[in-house]
C-alpha angles and dihedrals in degrees: 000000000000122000124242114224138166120214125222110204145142111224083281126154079228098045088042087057085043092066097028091067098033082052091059101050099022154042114265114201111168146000128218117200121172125281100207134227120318113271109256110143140343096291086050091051090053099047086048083049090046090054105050097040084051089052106043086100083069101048096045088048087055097046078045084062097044082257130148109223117202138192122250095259132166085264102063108120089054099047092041086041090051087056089066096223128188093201143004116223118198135184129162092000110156094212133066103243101239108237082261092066097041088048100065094074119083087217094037111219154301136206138204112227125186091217133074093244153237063059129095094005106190156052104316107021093163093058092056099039089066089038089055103048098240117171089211144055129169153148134276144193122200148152123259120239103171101271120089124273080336101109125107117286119234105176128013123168118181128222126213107239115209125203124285095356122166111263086218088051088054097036085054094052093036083061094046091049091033083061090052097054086040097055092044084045095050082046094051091047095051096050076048079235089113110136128223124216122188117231118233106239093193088069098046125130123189125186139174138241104293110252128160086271104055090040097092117165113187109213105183093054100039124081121230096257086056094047091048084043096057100039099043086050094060118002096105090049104038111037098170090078094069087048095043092057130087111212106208117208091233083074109031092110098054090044084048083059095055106073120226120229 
């Protein structure tokens, strides 16, 4: 039998896979995507706007599949729990799903995640896979538990990062490679063989969302070839860190020598 499910995403390349390949094995019967701040003034107007126009992909592709697609409301837990799901799918979703939510699928819930966690727990892994030199990225499926990015894993697959790779170039191949462990994981929990893999605490890492204040290059640590990694890896998609990082004179010549994207 298929399973029902009901996808959580944002208009992401990562959340459009999501539902593509739940779309293809199972029944899809229903898409969240997020409602937005309250509206309480005119910046909190423009941020609700930002978040549906970046996810009307999300909603096309569902109309595409015959879906309703719904706003994150209040009233969450009673319009996902009328649509009788087996399991949630979410990828890409800016907000933690309460135990109320997560409760109203007979399977719970997994999550496709761009780190090789416990990793990188949190809202931007790639970002801080390329800030903290790591020689690895990668993909993982796992199941939700209420904390974030914390549930067992059921798939992971790492990717080799070369140096000074666009972050758009890896987060392309991580969602090519993120829809084939979904759709062996959809497969798994529908056969109920899914594993479950605990995570290692003791190896966690958890950031934040990047800003000015958390991009912190140290140039007088780093060599030249990590300075011209990290920032053509992500230069051209994250500017701020051009504008969070103070470039001190006793290291102008080795970050001359790393060349900017």
């Amino acid at each position: 039998m298929r399973l029902r499910v009901v996808v959580f995403g944002t208009g992401s390349p990562l959340s459009l896979a999501a539902l593509a390949c739940a779309a293809r094995s199972c029944d899809v019967v229903g898409v969240v995507t997020p409602a937005g701040p309250p509206l309480r003034g005119m910046r909190s107007a423009a941020r609700r706007f930002a978040r549906w126009r970046a996810a009307g992909p999300l909603r096309r592709l569902a109309a595409q599949q015959g879906v309703r697609a719904m706003p994150a409301t209040r009233h969450l837990e009673h319009d996902v729990a009328r649509l009788l799901p087996d399991l949630l799918c979410v990828a890409s979703f800016p907000r933690l799903l309460p135990p109320e939510v997560l409760a109203t699928a007979r399977h719970g819930a997994i999550g496709l995640h761009p780190s090789l966690l416990p990793r990188h727990r949190g809202p931007d892994p790639l970002f801080w896979t390329y800030l903290h030199d790591d020689e690895q990225a990668g993909i993982t499926v796992h199941w939700l538990d209420g904390g974030e990015d914390t549930g067992d894993v059921i798939y992971q697959e790492a990717v080799p990062l070369a140096r000074g790779r666009p972050v758009t170039e890896l987060y392309a191949e991580l969602v090519r490679r993120g829809a084939i462990l979904l759709e062996r994981a959809l497969e798994a929990i529908s056969g109920g063989c899914a594993p479950r893999h605990p995570q290692d605490a003791a190896r966690a890492t958890r950031e934040p969302r990047p800003d000015p204040g958390a991009c912190h290059i140290d140039w007088e640590a780093w060599s030249a070839e990590r300075v011209s990694h990290v920032l053509s890896g992500l230069g051209r998609s994250y500017p701020l860190l051009r504008v969070g990082s103070v470039r001190p004179a006793s290291v102008e010549a080795a970050s001359r020598s790393a060349p900017l994207p």
